[in-house]
C-alpha positions as CSV (number, residue, x, y, z in Angstrom):
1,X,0.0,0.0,0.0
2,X,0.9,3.7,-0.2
3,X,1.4,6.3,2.6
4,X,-1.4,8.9,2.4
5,X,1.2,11.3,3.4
6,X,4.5,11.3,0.9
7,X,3.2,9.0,-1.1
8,X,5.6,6.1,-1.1
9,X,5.2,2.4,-1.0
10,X,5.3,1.1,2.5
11,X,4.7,-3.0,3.3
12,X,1.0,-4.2,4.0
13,X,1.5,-5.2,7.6
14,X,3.7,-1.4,8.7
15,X,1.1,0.4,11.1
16,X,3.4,3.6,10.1
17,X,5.3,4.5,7.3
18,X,8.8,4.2,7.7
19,X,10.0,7.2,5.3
20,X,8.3,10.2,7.3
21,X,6.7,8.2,10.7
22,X,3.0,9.2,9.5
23,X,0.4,6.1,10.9
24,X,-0.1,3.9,8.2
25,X,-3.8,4.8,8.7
26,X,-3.4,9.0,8.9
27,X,-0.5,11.2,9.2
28,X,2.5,11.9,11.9
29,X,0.8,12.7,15.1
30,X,-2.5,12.4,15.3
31,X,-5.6,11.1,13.8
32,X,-6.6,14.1,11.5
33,X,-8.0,13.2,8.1
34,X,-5.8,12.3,5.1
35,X,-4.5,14.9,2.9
36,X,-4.4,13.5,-0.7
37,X,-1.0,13.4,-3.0
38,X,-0.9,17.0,-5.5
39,X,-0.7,14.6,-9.0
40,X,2.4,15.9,-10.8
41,X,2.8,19.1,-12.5
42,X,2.2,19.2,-16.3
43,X,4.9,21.4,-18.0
44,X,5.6,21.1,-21.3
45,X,9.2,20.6,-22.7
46,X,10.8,23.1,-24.9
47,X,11.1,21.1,-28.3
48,X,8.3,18.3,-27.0
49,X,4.9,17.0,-28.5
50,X,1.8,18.8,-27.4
51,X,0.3,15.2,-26.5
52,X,3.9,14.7,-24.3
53,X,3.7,13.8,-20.8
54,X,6.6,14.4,-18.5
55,X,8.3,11.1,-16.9
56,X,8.6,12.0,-13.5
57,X,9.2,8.7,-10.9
58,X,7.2,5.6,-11.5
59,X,5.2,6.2,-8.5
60,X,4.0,9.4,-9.2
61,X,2.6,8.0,-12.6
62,X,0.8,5.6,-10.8
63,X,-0.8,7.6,-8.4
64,X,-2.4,10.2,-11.2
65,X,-5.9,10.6,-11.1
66,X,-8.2,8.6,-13.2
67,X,-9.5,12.0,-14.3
68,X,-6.3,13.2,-15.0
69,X,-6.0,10.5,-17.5
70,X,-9.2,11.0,-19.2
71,X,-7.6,14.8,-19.6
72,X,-4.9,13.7,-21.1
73,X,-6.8,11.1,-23.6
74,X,-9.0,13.9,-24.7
75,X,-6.0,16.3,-25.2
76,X,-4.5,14.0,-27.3
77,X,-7.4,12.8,-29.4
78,X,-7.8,16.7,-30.4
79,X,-4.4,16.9,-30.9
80,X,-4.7,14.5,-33.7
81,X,-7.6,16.4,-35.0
82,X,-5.7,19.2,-35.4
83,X,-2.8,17.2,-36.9
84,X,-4.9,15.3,-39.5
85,X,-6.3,18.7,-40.3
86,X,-3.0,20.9,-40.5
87,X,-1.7,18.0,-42.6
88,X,-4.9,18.5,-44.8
89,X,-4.2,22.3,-45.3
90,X,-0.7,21.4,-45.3
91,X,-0.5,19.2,-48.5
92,X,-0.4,21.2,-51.8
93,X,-4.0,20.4,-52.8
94,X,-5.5,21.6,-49.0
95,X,-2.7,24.9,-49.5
96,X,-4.1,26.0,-52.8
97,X,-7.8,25.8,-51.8
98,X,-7.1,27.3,-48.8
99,X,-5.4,30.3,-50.7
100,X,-8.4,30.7,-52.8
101,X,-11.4,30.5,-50.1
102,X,-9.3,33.4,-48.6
103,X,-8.9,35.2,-52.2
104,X,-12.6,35.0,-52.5
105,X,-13.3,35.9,-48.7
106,X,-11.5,39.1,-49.3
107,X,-12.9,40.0,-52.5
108,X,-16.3,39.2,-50.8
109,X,-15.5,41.7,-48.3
110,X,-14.0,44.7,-50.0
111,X,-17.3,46.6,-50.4
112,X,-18.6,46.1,-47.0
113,X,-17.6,49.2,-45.6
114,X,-19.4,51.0,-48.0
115,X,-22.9,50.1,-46.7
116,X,-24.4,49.0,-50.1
117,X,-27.8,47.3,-49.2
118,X,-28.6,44.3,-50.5
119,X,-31.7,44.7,-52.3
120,X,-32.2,41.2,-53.3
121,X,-34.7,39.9,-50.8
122,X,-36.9,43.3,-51.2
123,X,-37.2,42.1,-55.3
124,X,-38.1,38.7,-53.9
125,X,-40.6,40.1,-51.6
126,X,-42.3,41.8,-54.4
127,X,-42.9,44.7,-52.1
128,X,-40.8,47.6,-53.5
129,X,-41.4,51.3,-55.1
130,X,-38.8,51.8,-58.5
131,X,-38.6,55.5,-60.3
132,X,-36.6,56.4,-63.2
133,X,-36.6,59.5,-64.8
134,X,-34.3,61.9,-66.8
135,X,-34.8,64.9,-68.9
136,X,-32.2,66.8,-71.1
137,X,-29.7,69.4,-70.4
138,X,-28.5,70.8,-73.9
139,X,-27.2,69.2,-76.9
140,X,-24.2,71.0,-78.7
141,X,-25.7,72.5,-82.7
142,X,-22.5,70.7,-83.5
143,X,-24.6,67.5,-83.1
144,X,-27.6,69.3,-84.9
145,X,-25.5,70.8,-88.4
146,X,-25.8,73.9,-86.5
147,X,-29.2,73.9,-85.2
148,X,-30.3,75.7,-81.9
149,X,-32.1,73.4,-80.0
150,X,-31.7,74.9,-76.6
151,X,-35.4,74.9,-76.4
152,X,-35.8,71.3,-75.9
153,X,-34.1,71.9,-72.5
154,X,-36.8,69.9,-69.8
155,X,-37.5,67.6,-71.9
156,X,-37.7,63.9,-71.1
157,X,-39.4,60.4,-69.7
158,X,-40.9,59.4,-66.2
159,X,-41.4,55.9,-65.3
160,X,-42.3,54.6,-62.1
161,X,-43.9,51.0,-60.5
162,X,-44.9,49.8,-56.8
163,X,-45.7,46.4,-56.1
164,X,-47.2,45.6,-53.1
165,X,-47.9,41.7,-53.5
166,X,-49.0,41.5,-49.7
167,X,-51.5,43.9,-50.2
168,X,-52.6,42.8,-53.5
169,X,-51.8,46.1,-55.7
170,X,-49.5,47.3,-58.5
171,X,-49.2,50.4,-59.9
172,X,-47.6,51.5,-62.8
173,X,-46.8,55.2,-64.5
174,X,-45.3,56.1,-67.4
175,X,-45.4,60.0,-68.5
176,X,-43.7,62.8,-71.0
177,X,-42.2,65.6,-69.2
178,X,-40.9,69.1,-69.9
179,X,-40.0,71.3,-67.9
180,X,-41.4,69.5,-64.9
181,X,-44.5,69.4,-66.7
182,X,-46.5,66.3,-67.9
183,X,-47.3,66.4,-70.9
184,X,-48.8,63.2,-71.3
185,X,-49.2,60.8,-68.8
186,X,-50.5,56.8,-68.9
187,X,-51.3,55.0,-65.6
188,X,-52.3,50.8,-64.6
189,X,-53.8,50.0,-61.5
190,X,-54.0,46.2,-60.5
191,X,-55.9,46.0,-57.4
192,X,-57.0,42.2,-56.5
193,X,-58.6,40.6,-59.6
194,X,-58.9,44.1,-61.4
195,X,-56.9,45.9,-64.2
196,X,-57.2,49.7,-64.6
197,X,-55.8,51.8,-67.3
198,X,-56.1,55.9,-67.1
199,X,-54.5,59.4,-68.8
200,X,-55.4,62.2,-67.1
201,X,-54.9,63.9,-71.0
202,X,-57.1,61.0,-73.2
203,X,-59.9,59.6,-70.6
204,X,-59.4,62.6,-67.9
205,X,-58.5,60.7,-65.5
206,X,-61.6,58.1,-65.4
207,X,-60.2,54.7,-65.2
208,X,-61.3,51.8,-67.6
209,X,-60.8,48.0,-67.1
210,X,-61.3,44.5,-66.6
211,X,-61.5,41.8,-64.4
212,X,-58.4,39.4,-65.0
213,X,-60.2,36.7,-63.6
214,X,-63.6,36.4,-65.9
215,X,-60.9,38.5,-69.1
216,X,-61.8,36.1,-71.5
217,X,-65.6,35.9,-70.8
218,X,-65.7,40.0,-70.9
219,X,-63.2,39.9,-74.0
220,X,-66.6,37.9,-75.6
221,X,-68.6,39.6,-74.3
222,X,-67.2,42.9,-75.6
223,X,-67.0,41.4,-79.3
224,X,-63.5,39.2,-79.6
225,X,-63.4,36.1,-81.1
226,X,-60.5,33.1,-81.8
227,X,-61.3,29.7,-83.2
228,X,-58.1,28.2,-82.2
229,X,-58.3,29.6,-78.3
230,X,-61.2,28.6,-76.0
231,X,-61.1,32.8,-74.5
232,X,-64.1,32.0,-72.8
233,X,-61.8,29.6,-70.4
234,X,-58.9,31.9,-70.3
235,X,-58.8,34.3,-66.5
236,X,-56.0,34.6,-64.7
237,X,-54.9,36.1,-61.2
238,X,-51.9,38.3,-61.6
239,X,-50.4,38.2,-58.2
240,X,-50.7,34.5,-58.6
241,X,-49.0,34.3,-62.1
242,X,-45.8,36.4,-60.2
243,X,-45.8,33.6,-57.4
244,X,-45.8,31.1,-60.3
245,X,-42.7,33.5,-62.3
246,X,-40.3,32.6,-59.3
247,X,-38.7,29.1,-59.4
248,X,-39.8,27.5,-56.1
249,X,-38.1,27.3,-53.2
250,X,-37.2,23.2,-53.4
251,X,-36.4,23.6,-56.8
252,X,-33.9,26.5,-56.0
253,X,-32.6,24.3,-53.4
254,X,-32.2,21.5,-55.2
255,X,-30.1,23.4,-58.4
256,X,-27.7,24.8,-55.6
257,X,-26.7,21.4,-53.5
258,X,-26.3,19.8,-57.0
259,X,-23.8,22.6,-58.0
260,X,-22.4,22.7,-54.5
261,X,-22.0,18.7,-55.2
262,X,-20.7,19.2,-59.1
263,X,-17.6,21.7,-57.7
264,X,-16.8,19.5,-54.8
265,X,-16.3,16.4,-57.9
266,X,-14.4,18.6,-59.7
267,X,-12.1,20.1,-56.8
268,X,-11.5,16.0,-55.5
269,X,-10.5,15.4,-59.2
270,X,-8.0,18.4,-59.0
271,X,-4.5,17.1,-58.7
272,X,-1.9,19.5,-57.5
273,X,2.0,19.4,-57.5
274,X,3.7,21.9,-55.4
275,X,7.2,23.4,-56.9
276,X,8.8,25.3,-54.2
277,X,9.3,29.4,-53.9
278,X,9.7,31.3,-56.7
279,X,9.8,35.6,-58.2
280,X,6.9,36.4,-59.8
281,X,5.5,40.1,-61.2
282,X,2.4,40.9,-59.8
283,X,1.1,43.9,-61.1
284,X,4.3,45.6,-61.2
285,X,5.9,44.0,-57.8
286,X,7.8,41.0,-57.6
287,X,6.9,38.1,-55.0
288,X,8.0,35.7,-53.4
289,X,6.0,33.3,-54.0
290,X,4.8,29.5,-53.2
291,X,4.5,27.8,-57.2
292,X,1.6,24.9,-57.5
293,X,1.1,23.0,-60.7
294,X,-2.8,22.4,-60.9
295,X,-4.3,19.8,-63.1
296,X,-8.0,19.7,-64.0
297,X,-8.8,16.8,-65.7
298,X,-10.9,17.5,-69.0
299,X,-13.2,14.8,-67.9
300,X,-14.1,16.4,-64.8
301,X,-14.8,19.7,-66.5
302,X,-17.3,17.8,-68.8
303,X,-19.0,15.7,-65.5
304,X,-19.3,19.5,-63.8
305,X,-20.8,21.6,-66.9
306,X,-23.3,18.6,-67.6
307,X,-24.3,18.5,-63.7
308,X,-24.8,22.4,-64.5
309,X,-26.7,22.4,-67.0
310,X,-29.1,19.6,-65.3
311,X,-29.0,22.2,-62.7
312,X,-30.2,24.9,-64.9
313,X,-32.9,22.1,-65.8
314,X,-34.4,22.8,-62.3
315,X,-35.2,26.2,-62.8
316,X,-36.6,25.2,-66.5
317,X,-37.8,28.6,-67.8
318,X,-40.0,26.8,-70.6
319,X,-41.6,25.2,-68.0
320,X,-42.3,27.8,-65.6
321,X,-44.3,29.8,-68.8
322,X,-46.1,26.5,-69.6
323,X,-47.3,26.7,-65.7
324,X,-48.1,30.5,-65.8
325,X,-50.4,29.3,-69.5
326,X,-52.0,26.8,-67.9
327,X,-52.7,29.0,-64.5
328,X,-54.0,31.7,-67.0
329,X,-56.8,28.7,-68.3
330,X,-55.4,27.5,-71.9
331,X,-55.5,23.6,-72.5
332,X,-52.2,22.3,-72.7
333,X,-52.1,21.8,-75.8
334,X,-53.1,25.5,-76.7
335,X,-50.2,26.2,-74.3
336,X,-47.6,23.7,-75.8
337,X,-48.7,24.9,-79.2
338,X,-47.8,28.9,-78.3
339,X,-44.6,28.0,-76.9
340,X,-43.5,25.7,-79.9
341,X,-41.9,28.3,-81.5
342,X,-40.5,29.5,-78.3
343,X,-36.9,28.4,-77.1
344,X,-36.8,29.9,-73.8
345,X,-34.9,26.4,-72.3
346,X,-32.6,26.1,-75.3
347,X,-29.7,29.2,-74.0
348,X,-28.1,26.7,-71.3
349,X,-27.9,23.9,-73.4
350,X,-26.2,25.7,-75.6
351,X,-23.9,27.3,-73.7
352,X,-23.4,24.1,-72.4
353,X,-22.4,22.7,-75.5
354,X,-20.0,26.0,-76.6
355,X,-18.0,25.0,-72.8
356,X,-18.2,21.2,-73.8
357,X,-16.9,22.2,-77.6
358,X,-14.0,24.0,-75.6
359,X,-13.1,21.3,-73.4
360,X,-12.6,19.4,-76.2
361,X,-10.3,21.3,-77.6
362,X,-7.9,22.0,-74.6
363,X,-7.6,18.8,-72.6
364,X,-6.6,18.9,-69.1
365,X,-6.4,22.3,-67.9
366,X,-2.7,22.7,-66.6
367,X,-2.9,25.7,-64.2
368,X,0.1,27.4,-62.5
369,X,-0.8,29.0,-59.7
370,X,1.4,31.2,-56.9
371,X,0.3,31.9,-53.6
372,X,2.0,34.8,-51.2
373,X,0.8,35.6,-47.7
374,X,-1.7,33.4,-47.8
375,X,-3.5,34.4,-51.3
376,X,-3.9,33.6,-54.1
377,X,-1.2,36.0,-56.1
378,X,-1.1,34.6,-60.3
379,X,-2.2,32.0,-62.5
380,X,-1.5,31.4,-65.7
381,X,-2.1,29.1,-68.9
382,X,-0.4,28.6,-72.0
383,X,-1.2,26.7,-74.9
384,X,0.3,25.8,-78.1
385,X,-1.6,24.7,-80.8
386,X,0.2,24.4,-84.4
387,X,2.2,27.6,-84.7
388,X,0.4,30.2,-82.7
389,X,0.7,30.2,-78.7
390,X,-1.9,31.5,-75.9
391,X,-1.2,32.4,-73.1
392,X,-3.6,34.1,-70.3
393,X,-2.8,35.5,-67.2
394,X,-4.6,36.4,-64.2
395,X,-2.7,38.8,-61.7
396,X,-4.2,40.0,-58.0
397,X,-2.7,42.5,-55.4
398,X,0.9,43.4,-55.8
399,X,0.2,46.7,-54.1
400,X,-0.1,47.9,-50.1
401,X,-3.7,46.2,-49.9
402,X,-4.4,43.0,-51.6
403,X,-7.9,43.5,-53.2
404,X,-6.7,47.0,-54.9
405,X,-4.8,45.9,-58.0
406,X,-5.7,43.5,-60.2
407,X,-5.2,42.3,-63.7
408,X,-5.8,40.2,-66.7
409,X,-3.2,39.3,-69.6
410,X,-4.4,37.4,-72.9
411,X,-1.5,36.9,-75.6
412,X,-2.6,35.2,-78.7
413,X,-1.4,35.1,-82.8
414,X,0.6,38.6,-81.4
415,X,-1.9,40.0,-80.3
416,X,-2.0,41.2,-76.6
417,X,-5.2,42.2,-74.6
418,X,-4.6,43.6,-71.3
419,X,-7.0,44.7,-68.5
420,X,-5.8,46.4,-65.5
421,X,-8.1,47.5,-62.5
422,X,-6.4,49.6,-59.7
423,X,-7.9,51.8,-57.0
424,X,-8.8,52.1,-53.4
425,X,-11.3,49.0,-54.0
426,X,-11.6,48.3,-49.6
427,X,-12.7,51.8,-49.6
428,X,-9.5,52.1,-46.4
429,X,-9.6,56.1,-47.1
430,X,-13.3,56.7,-46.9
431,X,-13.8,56.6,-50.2
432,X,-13.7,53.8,-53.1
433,X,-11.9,54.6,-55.7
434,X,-11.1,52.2,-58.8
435,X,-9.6,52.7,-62.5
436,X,-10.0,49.8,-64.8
437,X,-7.8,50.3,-68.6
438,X,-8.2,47.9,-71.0
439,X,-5.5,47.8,-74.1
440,X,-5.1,46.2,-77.0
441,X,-2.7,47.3,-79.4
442,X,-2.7,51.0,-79.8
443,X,-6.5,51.2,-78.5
444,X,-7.0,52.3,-75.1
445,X,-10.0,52.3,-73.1
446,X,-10.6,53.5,-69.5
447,X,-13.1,53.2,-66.7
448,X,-13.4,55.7,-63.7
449,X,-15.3,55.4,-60.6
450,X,-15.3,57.4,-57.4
451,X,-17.8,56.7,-54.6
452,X,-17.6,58.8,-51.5
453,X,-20.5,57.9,-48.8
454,X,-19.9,60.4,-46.4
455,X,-19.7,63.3,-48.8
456,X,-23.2,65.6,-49.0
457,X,-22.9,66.1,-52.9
458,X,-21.5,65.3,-55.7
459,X,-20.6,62.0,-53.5
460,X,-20.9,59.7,-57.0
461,X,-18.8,59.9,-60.5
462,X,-18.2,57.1,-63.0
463,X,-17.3,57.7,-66.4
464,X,-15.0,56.0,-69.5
465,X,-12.9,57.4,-72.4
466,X,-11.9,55.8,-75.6
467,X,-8.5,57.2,-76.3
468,X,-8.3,61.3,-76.3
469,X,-11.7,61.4,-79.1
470,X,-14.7,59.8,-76.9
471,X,-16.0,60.1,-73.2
472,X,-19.1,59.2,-71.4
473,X,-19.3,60.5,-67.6
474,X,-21.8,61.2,-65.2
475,X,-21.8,62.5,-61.8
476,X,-24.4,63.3,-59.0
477,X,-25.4,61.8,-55.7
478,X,-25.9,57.9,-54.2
479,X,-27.9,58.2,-51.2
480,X,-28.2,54.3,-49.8
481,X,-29.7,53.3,-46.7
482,X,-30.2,49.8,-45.1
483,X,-32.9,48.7,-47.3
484,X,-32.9,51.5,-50.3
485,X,-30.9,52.9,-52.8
486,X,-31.0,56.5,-54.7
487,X,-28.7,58.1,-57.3
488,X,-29.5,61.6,-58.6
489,X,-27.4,62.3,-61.4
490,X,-27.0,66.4,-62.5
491,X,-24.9,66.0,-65.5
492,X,-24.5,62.9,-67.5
493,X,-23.0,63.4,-70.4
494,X,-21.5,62.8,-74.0
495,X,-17.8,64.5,-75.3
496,X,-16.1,63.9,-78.0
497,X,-13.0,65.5,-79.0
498,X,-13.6,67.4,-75.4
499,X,-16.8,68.9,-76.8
500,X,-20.0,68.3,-75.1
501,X,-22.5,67.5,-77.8
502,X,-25.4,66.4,-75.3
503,X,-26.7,66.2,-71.7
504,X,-28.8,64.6,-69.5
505,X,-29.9,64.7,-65.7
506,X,-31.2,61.7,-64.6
507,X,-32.2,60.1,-61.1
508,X,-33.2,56.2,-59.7
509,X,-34.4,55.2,-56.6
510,X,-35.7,51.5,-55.4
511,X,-36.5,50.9,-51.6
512,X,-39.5,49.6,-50.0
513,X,-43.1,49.8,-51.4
514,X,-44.3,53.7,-50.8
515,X,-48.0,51.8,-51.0
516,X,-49.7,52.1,-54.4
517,X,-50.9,56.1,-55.1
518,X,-52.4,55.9,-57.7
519,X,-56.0,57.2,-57.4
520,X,-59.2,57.9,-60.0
521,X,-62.1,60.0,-60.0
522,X,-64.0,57.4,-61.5
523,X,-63.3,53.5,-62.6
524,X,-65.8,51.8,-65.0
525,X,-65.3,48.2,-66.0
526,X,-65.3,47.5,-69.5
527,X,-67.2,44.3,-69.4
528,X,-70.1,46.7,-68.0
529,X,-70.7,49.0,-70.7
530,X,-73.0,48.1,-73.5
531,X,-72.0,48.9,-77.0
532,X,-73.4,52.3,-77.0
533,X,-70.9,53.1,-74.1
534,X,-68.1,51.7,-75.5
535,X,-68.8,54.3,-79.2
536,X,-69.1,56.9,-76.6
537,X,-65.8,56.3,-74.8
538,X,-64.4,56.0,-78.2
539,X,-65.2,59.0,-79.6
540,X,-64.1,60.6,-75.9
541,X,-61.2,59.2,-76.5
542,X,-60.6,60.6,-79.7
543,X,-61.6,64.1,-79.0
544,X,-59.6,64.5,-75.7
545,X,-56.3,63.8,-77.9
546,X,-57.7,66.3,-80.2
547,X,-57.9,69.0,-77.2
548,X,-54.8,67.4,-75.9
549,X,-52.1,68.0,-79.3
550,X,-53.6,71.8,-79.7
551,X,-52.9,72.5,-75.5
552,X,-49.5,70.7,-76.3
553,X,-49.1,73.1,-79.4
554,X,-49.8,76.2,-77.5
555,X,-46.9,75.5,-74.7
556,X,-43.9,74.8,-78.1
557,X,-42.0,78.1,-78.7
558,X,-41.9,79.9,-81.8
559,X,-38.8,77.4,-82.9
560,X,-41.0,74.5,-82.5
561,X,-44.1,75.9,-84.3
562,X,-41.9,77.1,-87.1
563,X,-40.2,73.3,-88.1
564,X,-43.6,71.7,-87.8
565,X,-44.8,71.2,-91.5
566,X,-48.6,72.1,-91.8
């Protein structure tokens, strides 16, 4: 047995322990309860395993706590995790798709401090308000052979739509402006099963329509005929057709785990070779660099662009409009007969076979790839078929922060295409900035774009310029919020030769549904009015655009009136 004092070995039959005198049955002097041994103290060894124990004396290893060993086991099984997993990441293969989830991560993340919103679930919820307008500025009488046409000035287009698919309402407005001023204007209401059209100019604002439910009934009813269609069948439910326009949910699903499926077949068919360190030029800096041959076999490429295109299946656009026919009441085989000619499913298949076509032709795709600090820094293919070579290369970072230089090289028969994008692109001074310049030969094209958030005007420019002869720019304001975006744009123009020949103001907003304003006087359903009605609305009609183009007339100037051949 053990002494419950120092811990050492004493005979069965001792009744004290002859090492420190303590009773075999309690310690030295009296009868107080036992103290138990401290187990050993775990240090770690400069230079030793992280699973390593230290020796100490046989008996101190025996006396260890049965807790302490279950520690200990469970320290070492993670160690191994983390071992089996570092030697993952560690192999080329694990190194290079490490280097290329973090390329990605940081490209993901290099707008995120300019607090862009992401509009994409508002679109889905079918619950947004969308303007557009713009009207002109000047145009130069270069443009014109000389011609003044300063009066124009106010003239232009206003479009705007709110959808509100909770409440069951659209609204719709298109009008001609000048000067603030509608000159014409066209509205739709859809509120529940009902379609309303109005022009304050041509019906005065009274709305006409018709019940989308009973349309092909009142589409009889009102005189219209087809012997190929049964109308009288046909009725639809709009808000119901744009639930129908959506690929559903399970279908979505299903397209994305069976391309999250077809990459992870093509990545375990990847074969990579790792080189050692070598200098590349990355967008004008040399690197030190890690160098990875990768191998994609051609037959993987083919298994992964025919498990897209079965994706694409999924979300089978023919399909969906063959659903949306039927909903709308035509007999399939009215609705297979309208989309014969029709070959909305055919794109992907195509560009399926284009990508197949090029697999073909190249084979394995041999890849070499450098990673610094972690990313991924070039890669680059060559090819030679018969006399001519390719060669394309794909350059990122190079400068102070990794996501703000990029590039792309194509070299083929010659011939050398070059794109080159540099800027502030993580926005670290505020304010994104980016300059993309794309080259080939002696033709030069480049893109600006400045983006300030915090700035109260003139916060916004983008523009482009081919060579010193041509230019397109624009500037103004982006106003964006959590769950909206708006641009107003005071100048956007066209130069050429650094002459502005015209302008345009323009301005776009999209947020959340402002609820559907769009209000009559009067609403009359079509199906309603007996034919007597319907000669009198005609000849409304007809008489309000008369009253309509002389009240436009009146408002042209002089200049107007004098071109206009009578």
């Amino acid at each position: 047995m053990f002494c419950l004092k120092c811990g050492k070995e004493i005979p069965p039959s001792a009744s004290s322990c002859p090492y420190c005198g303590a009773a075999a049955g309690g310690p030295a002097g009296g009868p107080s309860a036992p103290t138990p041994p401290k187990p050993p103290v775990y240090t770690m060894p400069e230079g030793a395993a992280a699973w390593s124990i230290p020796e100490g004396d046989a008996g101190g290893r025996r006396r260890a706590p049965l807790l302490f060993g279950g520690i200990a086991a469970a320290v070492l099984v993670v160690a191994l995790i983390v071992w089996a997993v570092a030697g993952l990441f560690s192999s080329p293969k694990g190194q290079v798709e490490q280097a290329f989830a973090k390329t990605a991560a940081a490209y993901a993340a290099a707008g995120s401090g300019l607090d862009l919103p992401d509009l994409g679930e508002l679109i889905q919820g079918r619950s947004y308000s969308q303007r557009l307008s713009y009207a002109l500025n000047g145009i130069d009488p270069q443009l014109t052979g000389g011609e003044d046409l300063s009066y124009l000035k106010g003239l232009g287009l206003r479009i705007g739509a709110d959808c509100d698919q909770k409440g069951r309402k659209l609204g719709g407005e298109a009008a001609l402006v000048w000067n603030d001023q509608d000159l014409a204007a066209f509205q739709l209401l859809v509120d529940g099963e009902r379609m309303l059209f109005a022009s304050p100019e041509f019906t005065k604002g009274t709305a006409y329509g018709l019940n989308t439910k009973t349309l092909g009934k009142d589409l009889i009813r009102l005189g219209a005929w087809d012997d190929e269609i049964d109308l009288e069948k046909i009725g639809f439910d709009l808000f119901e057709l744009m639930e129908l326009a959506i690929p559903d949910g399970e279908r979505t699903k299903q397209a994305q785990a069976a391309m999250a499926e077809a990459y992870r077949q093509l990545f375990d068919a990847v074969q990579v070779d790792e080189g050692g360190r070598q200098s590349v030029e990355v967008n004008g800096a040399r690197l030190d660099a890690g160098f990875y041959r990768v191998v994609v076999p051609q037959q993987a490429m083919m298994d992964c662009v025919a498990a897209w295109e079965d994706a694409m299946a999924l979300a089978d656009t023919q399909g969906t409009y063959r659903e949306i026919l039927l909903a709308m009441g035509f007999d399939p085989a009215d609705a297979d007969e309208l989309l014969s000619g029709v070959d909305t499913g055919g794109l992907y298949g195509q560009m399926a076979d284009t990508m197949e076509q090029a697999i073909r032709a190249l084979g394995d795709l041999e890849l070499d790839v450098y990673v610094s600090g972690g990313y991924v820094s070039a890669v680059e293919w060559s090819e030679r078929t018969g006399g001519s070579g390719v060669k394309v290369g794909l350059y990122l970072g190079g400068g102070e922060n990794y996501v703000d230089d990029l590039s792309l090289e194509i070299a083929a028969n010659g011939q050398k295409l070059t794109v080159q994008s540099t800027g502030d692109h993580a926005a670290k001074s505020g304010t994104f900035t980016d300059e993309t310049v794309l080259r080939m030969g002696p033709q030069r094209v480049t893109f600006q774009l400045r983006y300030e958030p915090k700035a109260d005007r003139d916060n916004f420019q983008w523009g482009f310029r081919v060579g010193n002869t041509a230019a397109v720019s624009l500037e103004g304001q982006l106003t964006a919020t959590k769950d909206s975006i708006e641009l107003k744009l005071d100048d956007l123009s066209v130069k050429a030769a650094g002459v502005k020949l015209i302008s345009f103001q323009a301005a776009y907003y999209l947020g959340p549904c402002r609820g559907v304003e769009l209000s009559f006087p009067d609403a009359r359903m079509l199906a309603d009015m007996d034919e007597e009605d319907l000669m009198d609305l005609a000849y409304d009609i007809q008489a309000n655009a008369e009253d309509w183009a002389y009240d436009v007339l009146d408002k042209l100037p002089q200049e107007v009136l004098d071109q206009i051949e009578w």
